[in-house]
Phi, psi and omega in degrees: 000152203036338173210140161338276205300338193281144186330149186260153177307301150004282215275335169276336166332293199288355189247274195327328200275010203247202190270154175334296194302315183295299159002270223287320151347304183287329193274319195321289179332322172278335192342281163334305195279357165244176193260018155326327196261131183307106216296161204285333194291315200289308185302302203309316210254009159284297167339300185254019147262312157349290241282330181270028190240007161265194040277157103315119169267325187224140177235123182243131165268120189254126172097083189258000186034206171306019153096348172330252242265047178259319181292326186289337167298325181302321192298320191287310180276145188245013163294268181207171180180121179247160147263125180225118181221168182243006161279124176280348164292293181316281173324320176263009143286331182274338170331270145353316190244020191219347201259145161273166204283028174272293221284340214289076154276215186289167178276184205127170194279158180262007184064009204277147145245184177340140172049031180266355212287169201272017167273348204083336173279173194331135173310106224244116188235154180224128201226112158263126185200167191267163176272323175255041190204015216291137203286024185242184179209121164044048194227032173221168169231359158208120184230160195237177177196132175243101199030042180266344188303335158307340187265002179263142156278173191290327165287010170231043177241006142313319183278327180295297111043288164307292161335306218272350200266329204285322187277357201262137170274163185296112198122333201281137172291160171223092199267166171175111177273150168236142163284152164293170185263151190279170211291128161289138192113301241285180154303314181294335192269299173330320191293300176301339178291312190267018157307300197277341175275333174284323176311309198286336164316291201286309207283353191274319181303301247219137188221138345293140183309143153246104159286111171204082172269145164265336175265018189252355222231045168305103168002271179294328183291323183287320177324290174304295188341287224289314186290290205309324167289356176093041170236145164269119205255144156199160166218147207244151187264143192240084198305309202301347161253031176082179202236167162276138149329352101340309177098032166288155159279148179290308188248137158237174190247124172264072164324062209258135167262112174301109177288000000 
């Protein structure tokens, strides 16, 4: 499915049906290859907003899957950069693609310092851990996240929320692009309508749940969370991935700072 080389229908069955962690566990190896993964236009232009709201010394991507958005933390950061996800699959693919095969151990920090990377740039740490449990304390000065907010339900993103402020040092971002929401009425707002209606379906049957909604992740609702966790909010229109027929943005970067 989506590409010769990409999960068989089969095989995303076998992902739905399982628990969140297995799911993705199973997928990993394909990831890359569906249009699950943030697309490249969405890293640059996260990328080149980041780069005047730094400097940075350490960056963590939380739900960091296969690693898509660890390169936009390399451009931005001069340390380190980590990655935290709680799929042991996920982790050992972006591992693979990001680690040098010397550093491919166990998950954990690689012990590596400043400017050891397999680039000469920041140093690349891979951490398995829940997002809502995360093992650090005040030790980034940005983190970022890509397309993951579908698997928290709304009710668990005050504490998630928290979590991310807790790890941030004072100053520090918390970065994310949101799409605009598609048109109502449109193909894309039914495809997504009836995604999130089939999920609540299977999770209502089948135990354990795969959380993954598309329709849970509100704009203005994430807003109030993010104020309420103790952040200061803005949001930048992500000019570089075009306007809307309104003369809106397709994407904004949601900008919250730990004061």
């Amino acid at each position: 499915m989506f590409t010769p080389q990409g999960p068989t229908f089969r095989e995303l069955t076998a992902q739905a049906l399982s628990s969140t962690e297995r799911g993705y566990d199973l997928l990993a190896p394909k990831f890359d290859l569906t249009p699950f993964r943030t697309p490249d236009p969405v890293l640059d232009a996260v990328t080149d907003a980041l780069g005047p709201l730094g400097p940075f010394r350490a960056g963590l991507d939380i739900c960091c899957g296969t690693g898509a958005g660890l390169d936009v933390l390399r451009e931005v950061c001069a340390e380190r950069v980590t990655g935290v996800d709680f799929s042991a699959g996920m982790l050992a693919t972006a591992r693979s693609a990001v680690l040098p095969k010397e550093s491919a151990g166990g998950d954990g920090w690689t012990g590596r310092g400043p400017g050891e990377g397999p680039t000469g740039g920041p140093a690349v740490d891979l951490v398995r851990a829940d997002a809502r449990a995360l093992p650090f304390r005040a030790a980034f000065d940005v983190a970022v996240s890509f397309g993951a907010f579908g698997h928290f339900l709304p009710s668990e993103r005050p504490g998630l929320f928290t979590q991310v402020r807790q790890v941030l040092r004072p100053g520090g971002v918390f970065a994310f692009p949101v799409p605009a929401p598609p048109r109502v009425g449109s193909r894309l707002y039914w495809t997504l309508w009836g995604f999130d209606a089939v999920m609540r379906a299977r999770n209502a049957v089948r135990r354990p749940p795969f959380v993954m909604y598309y329709r849970t992740f509100r704009l203005g609702d994430v807003v109030d969370d993010l104020t309420r966790a103790g952040f200061e909010v803005e949001l930048v229109a992500l000019d570089g991935l075009g306007r809307l027929p309104d003369g809106g943005p397709r994407c904004r970067m949601v900008v919250a700072r730990r004061p």
